[in-house]
C-alpha positions in Angstrom: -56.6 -57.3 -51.4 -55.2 -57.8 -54.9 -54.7 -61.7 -54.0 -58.2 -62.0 -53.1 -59.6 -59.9 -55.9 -57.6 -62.0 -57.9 -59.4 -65.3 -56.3 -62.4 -64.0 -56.6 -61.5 -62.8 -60.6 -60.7 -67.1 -61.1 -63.9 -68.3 -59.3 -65.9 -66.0 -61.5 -63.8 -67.2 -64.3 -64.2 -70.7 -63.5 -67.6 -70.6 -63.0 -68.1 -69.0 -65.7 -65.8 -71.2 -67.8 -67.9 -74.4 -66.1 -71.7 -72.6 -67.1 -70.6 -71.6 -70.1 -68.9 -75.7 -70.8 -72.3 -77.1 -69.3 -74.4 -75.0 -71.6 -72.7 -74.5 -74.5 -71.0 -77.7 -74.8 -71.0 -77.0 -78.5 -69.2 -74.4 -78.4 -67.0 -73.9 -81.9 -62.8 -73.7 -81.5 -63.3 -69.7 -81.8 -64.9 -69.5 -78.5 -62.5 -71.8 -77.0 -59.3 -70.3 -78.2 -60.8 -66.9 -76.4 -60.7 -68.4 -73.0 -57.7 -69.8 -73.1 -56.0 -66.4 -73.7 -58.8 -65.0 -71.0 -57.1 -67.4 -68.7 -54.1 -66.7 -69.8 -54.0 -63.0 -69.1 -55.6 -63.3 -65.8 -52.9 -65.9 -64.7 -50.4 -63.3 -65.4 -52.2 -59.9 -63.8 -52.2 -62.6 -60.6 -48.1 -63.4 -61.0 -48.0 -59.4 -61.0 -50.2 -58.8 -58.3 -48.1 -61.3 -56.3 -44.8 -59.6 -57.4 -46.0 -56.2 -56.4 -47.0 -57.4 -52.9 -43.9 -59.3 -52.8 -42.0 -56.1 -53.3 -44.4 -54.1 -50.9 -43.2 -56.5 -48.2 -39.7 -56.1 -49.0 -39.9 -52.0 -49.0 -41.8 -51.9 -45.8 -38.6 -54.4 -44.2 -36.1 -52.4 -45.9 -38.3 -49.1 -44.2 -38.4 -50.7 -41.2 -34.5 -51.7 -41.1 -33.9 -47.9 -42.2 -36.0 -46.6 -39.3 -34.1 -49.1 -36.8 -31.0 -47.5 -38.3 -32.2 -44.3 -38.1 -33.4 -44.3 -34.5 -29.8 -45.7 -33.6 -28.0 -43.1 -34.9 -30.2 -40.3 -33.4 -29.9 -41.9 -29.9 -25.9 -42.3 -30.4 -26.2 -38.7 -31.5 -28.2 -37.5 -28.3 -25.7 -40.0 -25.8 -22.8 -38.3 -28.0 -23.9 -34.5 -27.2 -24.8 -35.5 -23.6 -21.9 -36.8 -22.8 -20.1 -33.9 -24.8 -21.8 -31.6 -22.9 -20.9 -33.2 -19.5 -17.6 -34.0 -20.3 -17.5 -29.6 -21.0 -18.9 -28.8 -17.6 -16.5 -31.0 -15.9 -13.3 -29.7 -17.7 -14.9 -25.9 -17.3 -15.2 -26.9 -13.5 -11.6 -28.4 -12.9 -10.3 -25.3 -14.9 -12.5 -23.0 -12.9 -10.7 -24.8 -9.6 -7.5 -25.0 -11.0 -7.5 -21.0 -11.6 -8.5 -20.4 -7.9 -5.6 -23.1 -6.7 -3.4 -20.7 -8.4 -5.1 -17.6 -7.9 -4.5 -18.4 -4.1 -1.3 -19.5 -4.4 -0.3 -16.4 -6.4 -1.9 -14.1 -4.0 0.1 -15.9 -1.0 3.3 -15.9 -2.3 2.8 -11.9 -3.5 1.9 -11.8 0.5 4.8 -13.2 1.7 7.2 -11.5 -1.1 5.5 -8.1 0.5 6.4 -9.2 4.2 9.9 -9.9 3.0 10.2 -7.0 1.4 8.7 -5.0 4.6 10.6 -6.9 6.9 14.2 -6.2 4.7 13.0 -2.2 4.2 12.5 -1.6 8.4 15.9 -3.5 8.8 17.9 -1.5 6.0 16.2 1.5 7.7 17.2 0.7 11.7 20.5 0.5 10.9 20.6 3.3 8.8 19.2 5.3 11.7 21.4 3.0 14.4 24.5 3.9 12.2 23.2 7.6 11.9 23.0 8.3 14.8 26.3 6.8 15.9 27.8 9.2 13.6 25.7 12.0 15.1 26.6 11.0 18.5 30.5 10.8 17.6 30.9 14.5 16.2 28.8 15.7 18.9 31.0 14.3 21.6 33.9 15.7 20.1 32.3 19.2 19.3 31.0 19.4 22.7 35.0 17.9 24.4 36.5 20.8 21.8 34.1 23.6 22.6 34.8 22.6 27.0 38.4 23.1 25.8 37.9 25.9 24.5 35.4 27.6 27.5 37.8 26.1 30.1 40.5 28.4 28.7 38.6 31.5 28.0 37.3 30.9 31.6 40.6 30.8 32.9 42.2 33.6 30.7 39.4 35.8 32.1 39.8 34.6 35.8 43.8 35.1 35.5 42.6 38.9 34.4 40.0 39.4 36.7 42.9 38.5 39.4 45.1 40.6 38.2 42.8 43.4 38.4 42.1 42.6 42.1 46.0 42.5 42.6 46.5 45.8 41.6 43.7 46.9 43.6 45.2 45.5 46.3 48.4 47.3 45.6 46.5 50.5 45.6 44.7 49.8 48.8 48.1 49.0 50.4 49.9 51.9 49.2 46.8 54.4 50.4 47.4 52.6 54.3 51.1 52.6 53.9 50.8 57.0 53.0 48.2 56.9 56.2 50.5 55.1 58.3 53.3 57.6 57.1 50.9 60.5 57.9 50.8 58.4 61.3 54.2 58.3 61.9 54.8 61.7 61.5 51.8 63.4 63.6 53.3 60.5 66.6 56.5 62.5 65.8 55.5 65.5 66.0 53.7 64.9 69.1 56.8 63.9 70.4 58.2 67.2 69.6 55.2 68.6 71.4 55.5 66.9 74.2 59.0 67.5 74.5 58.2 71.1 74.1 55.4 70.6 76.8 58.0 68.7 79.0 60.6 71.9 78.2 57.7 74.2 79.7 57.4 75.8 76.2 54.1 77.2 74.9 51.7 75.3 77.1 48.8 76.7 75.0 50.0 75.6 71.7 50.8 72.5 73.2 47.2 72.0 74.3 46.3 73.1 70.9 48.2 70.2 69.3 46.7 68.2 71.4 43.4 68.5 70.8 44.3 68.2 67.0 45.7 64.9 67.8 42.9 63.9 69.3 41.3 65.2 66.0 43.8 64.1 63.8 43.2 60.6 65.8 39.4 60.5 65.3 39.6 61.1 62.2 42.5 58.7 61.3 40.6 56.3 63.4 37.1 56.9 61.1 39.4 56.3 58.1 40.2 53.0 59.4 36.9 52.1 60.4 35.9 53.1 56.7 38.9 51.5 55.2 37.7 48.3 56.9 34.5 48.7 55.8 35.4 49.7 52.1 37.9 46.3 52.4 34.7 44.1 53.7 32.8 45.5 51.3 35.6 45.0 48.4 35.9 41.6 49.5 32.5 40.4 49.6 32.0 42.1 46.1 35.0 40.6 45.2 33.7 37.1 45.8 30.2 37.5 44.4 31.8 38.9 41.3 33.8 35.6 41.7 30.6 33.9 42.1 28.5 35.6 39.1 31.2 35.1 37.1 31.6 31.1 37.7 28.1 31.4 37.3 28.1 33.1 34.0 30.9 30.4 33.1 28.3 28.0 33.6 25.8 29.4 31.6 28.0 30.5 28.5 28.6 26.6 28.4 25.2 25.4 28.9 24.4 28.4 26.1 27.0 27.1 23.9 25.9 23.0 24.9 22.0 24.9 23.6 23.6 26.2 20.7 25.5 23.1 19.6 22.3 21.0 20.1 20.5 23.7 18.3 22.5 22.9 15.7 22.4 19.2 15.9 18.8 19.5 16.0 17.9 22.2 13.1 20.7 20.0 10.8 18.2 17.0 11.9 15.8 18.8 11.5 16.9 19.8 7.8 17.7 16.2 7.0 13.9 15.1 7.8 12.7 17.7 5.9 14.9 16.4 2.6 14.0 13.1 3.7 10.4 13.9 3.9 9.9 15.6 0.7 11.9 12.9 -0.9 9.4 10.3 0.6 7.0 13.3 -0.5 8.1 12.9 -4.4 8.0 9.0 -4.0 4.9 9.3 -2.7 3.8 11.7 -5.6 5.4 8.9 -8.3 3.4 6.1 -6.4 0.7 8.0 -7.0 0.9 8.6 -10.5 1.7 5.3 -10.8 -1.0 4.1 -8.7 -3.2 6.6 -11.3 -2.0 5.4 -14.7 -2.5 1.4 -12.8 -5.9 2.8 -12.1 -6.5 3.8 -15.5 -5.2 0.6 -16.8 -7.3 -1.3 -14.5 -10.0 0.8 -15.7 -9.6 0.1 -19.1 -9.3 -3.8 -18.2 -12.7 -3.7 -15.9 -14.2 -1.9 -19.7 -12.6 -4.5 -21.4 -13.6 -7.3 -18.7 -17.3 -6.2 -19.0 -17.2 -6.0 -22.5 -15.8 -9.5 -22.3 -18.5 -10.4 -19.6 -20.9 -9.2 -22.0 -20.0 -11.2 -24.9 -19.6 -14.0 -22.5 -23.5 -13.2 -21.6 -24.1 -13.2 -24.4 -22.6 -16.5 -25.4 -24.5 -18.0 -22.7 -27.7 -16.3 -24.1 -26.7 -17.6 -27.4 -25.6 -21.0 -26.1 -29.2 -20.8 -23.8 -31.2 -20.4 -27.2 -29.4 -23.0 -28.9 -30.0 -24.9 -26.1 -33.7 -24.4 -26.7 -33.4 -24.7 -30.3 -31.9 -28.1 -29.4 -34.5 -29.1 -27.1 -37.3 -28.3 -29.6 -35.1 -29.8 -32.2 -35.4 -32.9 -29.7 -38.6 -32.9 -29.4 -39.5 -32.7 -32.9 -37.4 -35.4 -33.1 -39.6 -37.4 -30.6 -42.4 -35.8 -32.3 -41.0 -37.4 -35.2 -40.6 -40.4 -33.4 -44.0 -40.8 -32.5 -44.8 -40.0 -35.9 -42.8 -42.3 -37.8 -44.5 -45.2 -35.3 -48.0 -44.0 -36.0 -47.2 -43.6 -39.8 -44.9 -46.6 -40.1 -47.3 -47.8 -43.1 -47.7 -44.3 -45.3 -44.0 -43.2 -44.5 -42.1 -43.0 -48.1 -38.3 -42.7 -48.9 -39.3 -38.4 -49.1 -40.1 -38.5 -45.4 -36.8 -41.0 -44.5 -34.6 -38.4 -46.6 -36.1 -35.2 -44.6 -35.8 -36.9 -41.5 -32.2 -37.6 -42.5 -32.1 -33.9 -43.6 -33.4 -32.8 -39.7 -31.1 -34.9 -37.6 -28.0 -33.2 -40.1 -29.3 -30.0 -39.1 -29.4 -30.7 -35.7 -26.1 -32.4 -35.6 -24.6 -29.4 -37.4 -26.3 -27.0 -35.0 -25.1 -29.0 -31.8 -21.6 -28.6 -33.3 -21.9 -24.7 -33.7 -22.9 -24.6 -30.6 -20.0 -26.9 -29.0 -17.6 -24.7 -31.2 -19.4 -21.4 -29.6 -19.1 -23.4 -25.7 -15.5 -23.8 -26.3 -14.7 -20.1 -27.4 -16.7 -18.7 -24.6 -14.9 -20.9 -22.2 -11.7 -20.0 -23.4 -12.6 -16.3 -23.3 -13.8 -16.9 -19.7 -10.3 -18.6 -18.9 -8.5 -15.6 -20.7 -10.5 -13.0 -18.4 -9.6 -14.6 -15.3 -6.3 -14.9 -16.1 -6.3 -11.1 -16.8 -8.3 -10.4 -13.7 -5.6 -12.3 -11.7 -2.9 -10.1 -13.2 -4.5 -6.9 -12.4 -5.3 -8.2 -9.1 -2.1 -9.0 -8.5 -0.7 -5.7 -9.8 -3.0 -3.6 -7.6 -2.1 -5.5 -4.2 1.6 -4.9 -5.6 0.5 -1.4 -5.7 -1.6 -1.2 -2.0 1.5 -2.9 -0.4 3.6 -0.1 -1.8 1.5 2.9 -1.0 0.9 1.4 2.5 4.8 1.2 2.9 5.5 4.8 1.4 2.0 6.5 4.1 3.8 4.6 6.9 7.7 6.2 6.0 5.9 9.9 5.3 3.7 9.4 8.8 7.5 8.2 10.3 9.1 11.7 8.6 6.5 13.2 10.1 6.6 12.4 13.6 10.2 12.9 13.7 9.8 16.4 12.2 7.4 17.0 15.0 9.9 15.7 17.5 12.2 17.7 16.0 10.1 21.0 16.4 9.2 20.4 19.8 13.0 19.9 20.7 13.6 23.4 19.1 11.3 25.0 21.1 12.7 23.5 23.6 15.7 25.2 23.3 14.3 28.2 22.0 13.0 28.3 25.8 16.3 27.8 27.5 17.6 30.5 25.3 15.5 33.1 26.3 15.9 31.7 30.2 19.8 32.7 29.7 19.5 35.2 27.9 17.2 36.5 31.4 20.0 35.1 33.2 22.7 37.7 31.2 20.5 40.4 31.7 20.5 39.6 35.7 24.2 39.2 35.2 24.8 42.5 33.5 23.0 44.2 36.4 25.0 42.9 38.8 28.1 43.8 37.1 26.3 47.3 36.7 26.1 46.9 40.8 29.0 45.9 41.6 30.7 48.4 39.2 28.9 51.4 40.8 30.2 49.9 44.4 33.6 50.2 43.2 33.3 53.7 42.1 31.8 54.8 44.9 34.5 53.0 47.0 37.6 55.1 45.0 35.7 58.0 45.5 35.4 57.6 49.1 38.8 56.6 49.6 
């Protein structure tokens, strides 16, 4: 426009030169000297007219240069932050897998440490208990051979008396026959007398007399007998059930005692379970204050995992808005793009230094926000570390508390065993001590028997 209004400026000035030659061709030096320096001025507002748009074109191809620039580096910077970005998902993803590789490692081995350690505990145990009851068996053995020493000499001690006693009987029995066979001897000799008498013709009537009180003396010598056989029958026979009875009663003082030794045996057991159970009972009791204080730990890490989870929410809420603010910052920036190609002609070096000014910002913001990414991801990475611990810790704990219920439910049974084999032989107690009382009467029996056969004799 300048270069035309310039044109247009020297054809005016020509022609007006040319008019003003072809009229006033007598035109006086005055005149002449002013269009010279006319000329002359005009010549030089067209040199600057031409220099300006010279520099015009060199400003709009340094502008344009700038905005090439420009445009570069924002695209870099957008490539740069994508790939950033990515690059953080992936390592957050192969972190995330690598914590489960070793979370599941961790949790198998603390499995198969737990087995082990089961497996060892129930071996210690059965040959505790094999080696226990060894023992048990042992002592019991040798109580049990000492205490049928013991009944096999009292046994015969008290047979040796009880035959005594029965010899002396005897003795008595033999002397009462041997006095009525004397008594017998002497009523045959005095029948001889009488008969002799008779045979002398003496006393007829007191012989018949004497006779019939030898026939007396005979009946009743020979109901003596008869009841001096019965009283022997009767001595024998009690004599052998007393025998009997007392074999009998043998027998049951040992299988009393045999009751009583496992009665012992089994209320010892049964005292040994109960100190074994209430020391599985104050394990248990420790477990579980243990189990409570891990409880309370755990819940203090769960607060402390959900406050973390919170800020971590928040981080991703943060890192969500930032992500907005960066997509609006984007678009302005394609806003901006657009702009800048509409207004590539009334763009100035104002507009190229705020544009500089936004894509700082927005560089500066993508980096707070790549800073706040990585703290949030290592936060998350410290949480699941923590998470694994505790996790780890409470199926430490369950494997623990499962093996001390299973012991205690163990005590337990055997307790109950235990009980049930004392009443047991609470049972066969009071069956002997039925049998003794049976026994006693018959001793009562057989006791009145033998009085009433002394008396009768």
């Amino acid at each position: 426009n300048n270069n035309n209004s310039n044109s247009n400026n020297n054809n005016n000035n020509n022609y007006n030169s040319n008019q003003s030659n072809n009229t006033h061709s007598a035109a006086d030096a005055t005149t002449a000297t002013t269009t010279t320096t006319t000329s002359t001025a005009i010549n030089a507002r067209s040199a600057a007219a031409a220099a300006a748009a010279s520099t015009a074109l060199d400003l709009d191809r340094m502008w344009r240069e700038e905005e090439a620039a420009m445009a570069a580096k924002i695209q870099a910077a957008k490539d740069s932050a994508q790939r950033l970005i990515e690059d953080t998902q992936a390592e957050a993803e192969s972190k995330v897998e690598a914590l489960k590789r070793d979370y599941a490692v961790r949790e198998e081995a603390a499995a198969e440490s737990g087995e082990r350690r089961l497996k060892d505990l129930n071996e210690k145990m059965r040959r505790k208990y094999e080696t226990t009851k060894a023992d048990l068996q042992f002592q019991i053995d040798k109580d049990l051979a000492g205490e049928k020493e013991q009944m096999r000499q009292a046994s015969l001690s008290e047979f040796q008396k009880s035959l005594a006693t029965k010899n002396l009987d005897l003795k008595k029995v033999d002397e009462q026959v041997a006095a009525h066979k004397l008594k017998l001897t002497e009523l045959q000799a005095q029948v001889k007398i009488l008969q002799e008498e008779l045979d002398n013709g003496k006393a007829s009537m007191q012989v018949s007399a004497l006779n019939r009180q030898i026939l007396d003396k005979r009946a009743e010598l020979a109901e003596v007998s008869a009841s001096l056989a019965s009283q022997m029958s009767t001595l024998d026979s009690t004599a052998a059930e007393t025998t009997a009875q007392e074999m009998a009663l043998a027998a049951a003082q040992r299988q009393l005692k045999d009751l009583k030794s496992e009665e012992n045996s089994v209320q010892a057991n049964l005292r040994s379970s109960k100190l074994e159970l209430s020391r599985i009972q104050s394990e248990l009791a420790s477990q579980k204050r243990q189990l409570e204080d891990v409880n309370g730990d755990l819940s203090d890490r769960k607060l402390a995992f959900e406050s973390a989870a919170a800020s971590l929410n928040n981080a991703r809420q943060q890192l969500t808005e930032a992500n907005g603010v960066l997509t609006s910052r984007r678009s302005e920036i394609a806003q901006l793009d657009q702009e800048l190609g509409q207004k590539k002609g009334d763009l100035a070096v104002k507009d190229i230094l705020a544009a500089e000014e936004l894509k700082s910002a927005a560089t500066a913001d993508f980096q707070k926000i790549q800073n706040q990414v990585d703290a949030a991801a290592a936060a998350l990475a410290a949480l699941r570390r923590e998470a694994a611990a505790v996790q780890d810790e409470m199926a430490a704990n369950r494997a623990a508390s499962t093996r001390n219920a299973e012991q205690a439910a163990a005590a337990e049974e055997r307790i109950q065993r235990t009980k049930e084999e004392v009443e047991g032989l609470m049972a066969k107690k009071r069956e002997l001590a039925g049998a003794d009382e049976q026994l006693a009467a018959k001793r009562a029996e057989v006791a009145a028997a033998a009085a009433t056969s002394e008396a009768s004799l």
